[in-house]
N, C-alpha and C positions, 0 to 999 in steps of 0.2 A: 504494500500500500504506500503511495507517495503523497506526502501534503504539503502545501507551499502555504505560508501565513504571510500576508503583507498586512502591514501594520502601520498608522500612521503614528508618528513619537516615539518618542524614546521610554522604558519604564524605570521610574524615579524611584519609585520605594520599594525599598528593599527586601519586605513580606512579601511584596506582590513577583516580585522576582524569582523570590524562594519558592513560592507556590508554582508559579509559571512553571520552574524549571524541574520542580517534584515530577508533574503530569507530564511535561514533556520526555523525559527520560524515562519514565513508566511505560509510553509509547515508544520507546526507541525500540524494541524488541520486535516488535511487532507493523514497525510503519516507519518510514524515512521520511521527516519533514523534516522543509527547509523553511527558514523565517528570514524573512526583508523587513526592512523596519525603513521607513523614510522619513525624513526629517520633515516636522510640523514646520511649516509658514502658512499660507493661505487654503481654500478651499481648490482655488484656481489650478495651483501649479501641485497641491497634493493629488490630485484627480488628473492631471497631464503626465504627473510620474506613475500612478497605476497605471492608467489606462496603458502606457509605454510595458510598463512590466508584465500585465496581463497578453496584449499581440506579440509580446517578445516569447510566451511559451508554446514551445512547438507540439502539436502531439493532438488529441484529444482532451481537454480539460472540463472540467465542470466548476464552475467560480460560484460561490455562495458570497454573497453581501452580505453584510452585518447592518439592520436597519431596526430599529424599533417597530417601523411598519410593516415589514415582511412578514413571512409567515413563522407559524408557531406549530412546534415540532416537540412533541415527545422527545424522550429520549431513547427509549426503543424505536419511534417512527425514523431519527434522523441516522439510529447505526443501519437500521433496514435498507436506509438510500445509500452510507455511506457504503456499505457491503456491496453494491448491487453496482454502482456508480466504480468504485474502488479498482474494478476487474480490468477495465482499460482504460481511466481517465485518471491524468493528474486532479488530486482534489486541490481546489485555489479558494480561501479567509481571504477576506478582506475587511479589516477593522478600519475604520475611516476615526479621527482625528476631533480635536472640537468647533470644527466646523462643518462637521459630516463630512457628506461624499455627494458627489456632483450630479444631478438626474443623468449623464452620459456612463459614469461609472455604476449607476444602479440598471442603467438598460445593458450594460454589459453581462450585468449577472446572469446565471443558471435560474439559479435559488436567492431571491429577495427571503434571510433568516431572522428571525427574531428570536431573539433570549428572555426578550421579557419587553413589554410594552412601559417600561422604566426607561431614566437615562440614566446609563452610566458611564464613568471614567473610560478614556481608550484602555485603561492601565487595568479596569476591572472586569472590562470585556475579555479581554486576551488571557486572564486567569478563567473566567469562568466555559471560553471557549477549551480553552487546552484539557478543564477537567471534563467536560463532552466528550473533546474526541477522543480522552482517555476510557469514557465512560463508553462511549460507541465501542470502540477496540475490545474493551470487557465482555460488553453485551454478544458482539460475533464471534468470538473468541470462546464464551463460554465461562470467562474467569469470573472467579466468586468478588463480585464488585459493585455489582448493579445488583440490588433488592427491589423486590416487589412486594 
């Protein structure tokens, strides 16, 4: 399984990091993701750097946006897609920044996803993404991690 996280900022606090990088290495086993992190300035030029880094991946991909408005996914429904999608498509995050993300970068998307009809931090997004698709991984996998 291959996952590519593009990220807008940098993460500053250093729980969030620890946590980040718990779930990410839980998934190392079982999945190669790579992370882009792009420097916050405007809405403008943060959405001109995605968009550049999204047409730059060659292959088949499936790009999920990170939207408030998007849709809202279980977490047994998003490993189901992640599993299914996984087989021959780069999976592509996209965390947009505090100015979101550009209606050009949300028509890019696969999957318009939502985590919660909240706003949060880019820096609380990207933990609560990474423990998903650690939890996705679980859920296909079969590992004792995800209760019902």
């Amino acid at each position: 399984m291959k996952i590519r996280i593009i990220s807008v900022g940098k993460i500053k606090e250093n729980f969030l990091k620890r946590g980040i990088n718990k779930y990410l290495k839980l998934c190392s086993t079982d999945a190669k993701i790579e992370l882009t992190q792009i420097k916050d300035s405007n809405e403008k030029e943060e959405s001109k750097r995605i968009l550049e880094l999204i047409d730059r991946i060659k292959g088949k991909k499936h790009v999920f946006v990170l939207d408030e408005k998007g849709e809202h996914f279980s977490s047994k429904k998003l490993a189901t897609k992640i599993k299914k999608l996984s087989i021959d498509h780069l999976l592509v995050f996209v965390i947009g920044g505090s100015f979101g993300l550009s209606k050009k970068v949300k028509e890019k998307s696969n999957t318009l996803l939502s985590l919660s009809q909240m706003t949060f931090t880019h820096e609380m997004v990207y933990l609560f993404l990474a423990e998903q698709i650690y939890r996705a991984i679980s859920i296909i996998k079969n590992k004792n991690y995800h209760k019902e």
